[in-house]
N, C-alpha and C positions, 0 to 999 in steps of 0.2 A: 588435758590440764586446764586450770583457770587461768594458765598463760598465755592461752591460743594455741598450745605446742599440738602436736598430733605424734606419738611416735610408734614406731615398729618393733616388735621385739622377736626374734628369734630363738623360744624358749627350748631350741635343742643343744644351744651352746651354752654354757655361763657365761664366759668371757664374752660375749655378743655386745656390740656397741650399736645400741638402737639407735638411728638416723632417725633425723625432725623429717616429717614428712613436711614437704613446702607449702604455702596456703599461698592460697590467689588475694594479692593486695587490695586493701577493702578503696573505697572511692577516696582518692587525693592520697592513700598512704600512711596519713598521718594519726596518730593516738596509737594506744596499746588495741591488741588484736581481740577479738569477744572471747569469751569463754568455748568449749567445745562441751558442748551438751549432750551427744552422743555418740558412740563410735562403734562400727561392724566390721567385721571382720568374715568372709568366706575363702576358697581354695584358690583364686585367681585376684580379688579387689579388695581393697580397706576403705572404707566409709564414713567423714565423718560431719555432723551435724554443727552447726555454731548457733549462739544465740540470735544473732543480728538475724539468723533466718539462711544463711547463704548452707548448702549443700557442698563438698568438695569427695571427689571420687580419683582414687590412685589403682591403679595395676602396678600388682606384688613383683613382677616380671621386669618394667618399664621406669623404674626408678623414684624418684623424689618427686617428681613433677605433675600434678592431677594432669589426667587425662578427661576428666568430666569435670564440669561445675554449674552449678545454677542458682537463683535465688527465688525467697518466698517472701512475701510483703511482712509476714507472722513471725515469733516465735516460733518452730517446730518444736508438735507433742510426740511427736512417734516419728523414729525410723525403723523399716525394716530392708534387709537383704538378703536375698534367695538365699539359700545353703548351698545348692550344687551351679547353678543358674549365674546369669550378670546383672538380674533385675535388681532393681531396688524403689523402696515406694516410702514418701515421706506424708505424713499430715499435718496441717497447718492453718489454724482457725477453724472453717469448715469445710475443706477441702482437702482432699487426697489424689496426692500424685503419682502416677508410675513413670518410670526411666526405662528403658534397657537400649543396650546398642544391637543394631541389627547385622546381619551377617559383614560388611563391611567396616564396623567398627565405629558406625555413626552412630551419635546417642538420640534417641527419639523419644517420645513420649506416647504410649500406647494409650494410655488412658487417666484419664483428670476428671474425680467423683466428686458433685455437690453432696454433702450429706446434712442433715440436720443440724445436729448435737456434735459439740469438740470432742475428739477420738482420745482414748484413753489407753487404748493398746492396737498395734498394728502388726501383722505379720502378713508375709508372704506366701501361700501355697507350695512347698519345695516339691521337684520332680514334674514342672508343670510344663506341657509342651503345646507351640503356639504362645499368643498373649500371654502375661504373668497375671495370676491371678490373687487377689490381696481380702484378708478379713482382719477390717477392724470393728474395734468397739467402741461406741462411744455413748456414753453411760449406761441405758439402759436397754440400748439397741445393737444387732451385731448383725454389721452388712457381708454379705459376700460381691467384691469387686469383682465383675468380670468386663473387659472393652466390649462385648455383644450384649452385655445386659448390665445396663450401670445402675447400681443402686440398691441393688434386690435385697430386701433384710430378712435375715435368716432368722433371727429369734428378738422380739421384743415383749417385754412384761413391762407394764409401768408402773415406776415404783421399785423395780429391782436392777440396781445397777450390776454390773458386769463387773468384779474384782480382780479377775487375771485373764489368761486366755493365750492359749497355744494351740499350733495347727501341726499334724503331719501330712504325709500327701492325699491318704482321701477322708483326713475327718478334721473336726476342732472342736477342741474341750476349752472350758469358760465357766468359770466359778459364778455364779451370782449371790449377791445376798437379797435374802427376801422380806418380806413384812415384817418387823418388830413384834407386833401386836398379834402376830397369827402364830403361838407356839407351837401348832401342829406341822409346820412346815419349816425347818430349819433349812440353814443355807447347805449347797447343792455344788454338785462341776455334771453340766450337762453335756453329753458329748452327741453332737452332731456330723450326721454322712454328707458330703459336701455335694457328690453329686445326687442325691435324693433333697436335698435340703430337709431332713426328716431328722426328726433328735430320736435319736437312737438307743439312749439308755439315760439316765441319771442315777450316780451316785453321788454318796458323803452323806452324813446327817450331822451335821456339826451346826453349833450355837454359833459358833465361831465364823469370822470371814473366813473366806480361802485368800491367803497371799498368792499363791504361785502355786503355778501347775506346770508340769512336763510330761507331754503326749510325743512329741515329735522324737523325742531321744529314746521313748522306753521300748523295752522288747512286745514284741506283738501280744495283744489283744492287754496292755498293762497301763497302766498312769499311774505317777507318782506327785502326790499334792501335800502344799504348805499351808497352814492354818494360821490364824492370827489366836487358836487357843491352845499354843504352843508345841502342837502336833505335825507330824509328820507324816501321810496315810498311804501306803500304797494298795493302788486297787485294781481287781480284775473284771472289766467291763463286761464278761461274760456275765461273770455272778452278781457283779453288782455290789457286791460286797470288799470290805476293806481286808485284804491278802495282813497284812501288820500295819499297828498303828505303835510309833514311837514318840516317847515322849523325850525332847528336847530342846528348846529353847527358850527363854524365861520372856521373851519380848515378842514372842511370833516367829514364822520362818519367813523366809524370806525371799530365797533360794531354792532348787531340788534339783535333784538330777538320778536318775536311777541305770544301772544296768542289766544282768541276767541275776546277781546275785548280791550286789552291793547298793547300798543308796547314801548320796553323799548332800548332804542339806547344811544352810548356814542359817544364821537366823541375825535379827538385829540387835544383836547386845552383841554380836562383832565372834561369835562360837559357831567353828564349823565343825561336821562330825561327817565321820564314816562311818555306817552300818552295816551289817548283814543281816539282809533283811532274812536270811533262813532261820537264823536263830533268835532274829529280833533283838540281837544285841551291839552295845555299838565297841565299835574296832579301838578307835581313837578317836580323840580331840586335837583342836588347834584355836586358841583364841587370840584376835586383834582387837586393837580401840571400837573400830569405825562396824557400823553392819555390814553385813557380806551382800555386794550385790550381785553376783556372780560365782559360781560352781561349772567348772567343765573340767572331765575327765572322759581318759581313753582306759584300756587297759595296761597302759604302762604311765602315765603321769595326770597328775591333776593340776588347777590352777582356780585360783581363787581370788576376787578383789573384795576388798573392805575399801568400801568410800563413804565419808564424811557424809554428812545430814548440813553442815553448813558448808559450805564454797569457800568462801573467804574470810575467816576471823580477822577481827581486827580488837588490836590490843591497845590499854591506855600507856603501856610505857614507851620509854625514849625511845627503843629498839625495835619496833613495830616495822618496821621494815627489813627487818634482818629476816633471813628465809631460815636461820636455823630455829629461829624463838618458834614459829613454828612448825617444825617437824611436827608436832604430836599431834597436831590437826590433819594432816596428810593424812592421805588413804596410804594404804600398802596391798600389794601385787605378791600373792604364793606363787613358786613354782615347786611342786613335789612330784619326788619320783616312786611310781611302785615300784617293790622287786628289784632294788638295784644290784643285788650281787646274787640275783637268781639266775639261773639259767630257766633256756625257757623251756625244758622237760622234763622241770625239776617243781614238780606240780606236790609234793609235801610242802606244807605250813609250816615254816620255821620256827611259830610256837612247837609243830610235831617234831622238828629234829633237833629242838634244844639241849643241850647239856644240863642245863639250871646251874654250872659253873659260875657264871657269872650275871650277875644285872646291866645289862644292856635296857635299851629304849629309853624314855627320857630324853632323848637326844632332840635338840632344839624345840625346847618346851612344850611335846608332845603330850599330852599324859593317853597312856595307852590302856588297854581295858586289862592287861596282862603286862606286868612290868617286866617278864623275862623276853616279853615279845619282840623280834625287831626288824627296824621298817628298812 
């Protein structure tokens, strides 16, 4: 929050009372706390970034009280944190750091990367054993971090900044846009083999930026990417070519996430949608104010945040410090459940065992692609 809050939430209960995670008091104590600029989440630690630069790290296990913290002279532009792993690697101005605690529980720093240009995306390597290894982007360069070889840049074109960029465990995909003035070559998601350092294929041919891309989540040999000309494209890196292109969002996407059979994208006019991508059509909607910066789903629920473009509105009336005048600036947090009254070897689609007795769906301003459908 723009409060300084940090919280927890435990999206398997409703009734859950999310606990303020404790922040470590800034120098003397005194003034309102910074803003929190980023926050991670893995299986074992919650992560969260502040503007003043300071880093704070909790174990999900160990309570309220960080177990990690440290600070950066900068603003931090990127955080990232392992998925399975305790690593975590922040950037800041020109520098990139790694954390992890060692088998005793002590946190150390494996490795601190000078780079040229300010980092615009950073991730971490998941499944990486030894040192944690980190690729970021910083504009038109994309390093591969590793503590035995620091620096080493994996792909530079100048002139084409890096637009998104996600990693699984042995590749990373990165959207670039290219020359304006050279029509023959539209923007790209080039995916590169981490241990060959070799680009390995290039897909998309879009006018358009790519907003976001998702490699690490999709099923093998698959990516699914968000466009800024208001597509959605899932592609099979074998062929090279785009599996379905959907069209949906009036402002860009923003978001993606795909699984074996479904793909669930937000975009920034605050509309997230579920597809299937078999038939290329989509499931349902759900629209908020704010753009969706976030999509995650399992096979049984999903979640969703729409946050704000501005931080803190501030209004000319008397009431300007009332927290309810703005509500309608606040982001808002989904939790949805698949299949809530399925069972689980009850694999018909309850569009297929409808009655058509009655209209169901519609239920909390869904609009579903089939109004007798229900979720």
């Amino acid at each position: 929050y723009t409060s300084g809050e940090v919280r927890l939430w435990d999206t398997r209960t409703w009734d859950y009372t999310a606990p303020v995670l404790a922040a470590v008091p800034g120098p003397g104590g005194a003034g309102a706390p910074p803003h929190v600029s980023f926050v991670r989440i893995n299986s074992s630690l919650a992560v969260a970034a502040y503007e003043d630069g300071t880093v704070s790290v909790w174990s999900l296990l160990l309570g309220r009280e960080p177990i990690h913290h440290f600070q950066h002279n900068q603003r931090i532009q990127a955080l990232a944190l392992a998925a399975g792993g305790t690593a975590l690697a922040t950037a800041s101005g020109f520098e990139v750091k790694v954390e992890s605690p060692d088998d005793r529980g002590f946190w150390q720093t494996p490795g601190t990367f000078e780079i040229q240009k300010l980092v615009n995306f950073l991730n971490l390597v998941p499944d990486v054993t030894g040192s944690p290894v980190a690729v970021a982007a910083a504009e038109d360069i994309v390093y591969l971090l590793k503590a035995e070889d620091p620096g080493k840049v994996l792909h530079s074109v100048y002139g084409q900044p890096v637009t998104c960029l996600d990693v699984s465990a042995h590749e990373a995909a990165f959207g670039i846009k290219t020359f304006g003035w050279l029509l023959n070559e539209p923007n790209q998601i080039l995916l590169y083999n981490l241990e060959t350092n070799q680009c390995v294929t290039k897909v998309g041919n879009s006018i358009g930026d790519f907003s976001c891309v998702n490699l690490h989540n999709s099923p093998p040999n698959m990516l699914v990417a968000g466009n800024k000309d208001r597509r959605v494209r899932v592609f099979d890196v074998r062929r090279g070519a785009a599996e379905c292109s959907l069209y949906a969002h009036q402002l860009g996407v923003s978001a993606v996430r795909m699984d074996e059979w479904k793909v669930v994208s937000g975009g920034r006019e605050g509309l997230v949608c579920v597809w299937d991508q078999r038939m290329g059509t989509k499931l349902w909607e759900m629209h908020a104010r704010h753009p969706v910066r976030l999509v995650w789903f399992n096979s049984h629920s999903l979640i969703t945040a729409n946050v704000p473009e501005e931080k803190n509105p501030r209004g000319s009336s008397i009431t300007e410090d009332d927290p309810s005048v703005h509500r309608k600036h606040r982001g808002v947090i989904y939790s949805y459940e698949f299949s809530v009254d399925q069972l689980a070897g009850d694999s018909v689609l309850p569009i297929c065992r409808s009655s058509y007795a009655e209209v169901t769906g519609y239920n909390y301003n869904i609009g579903l692609a089939v109004p007798y459908d229900s979720i």
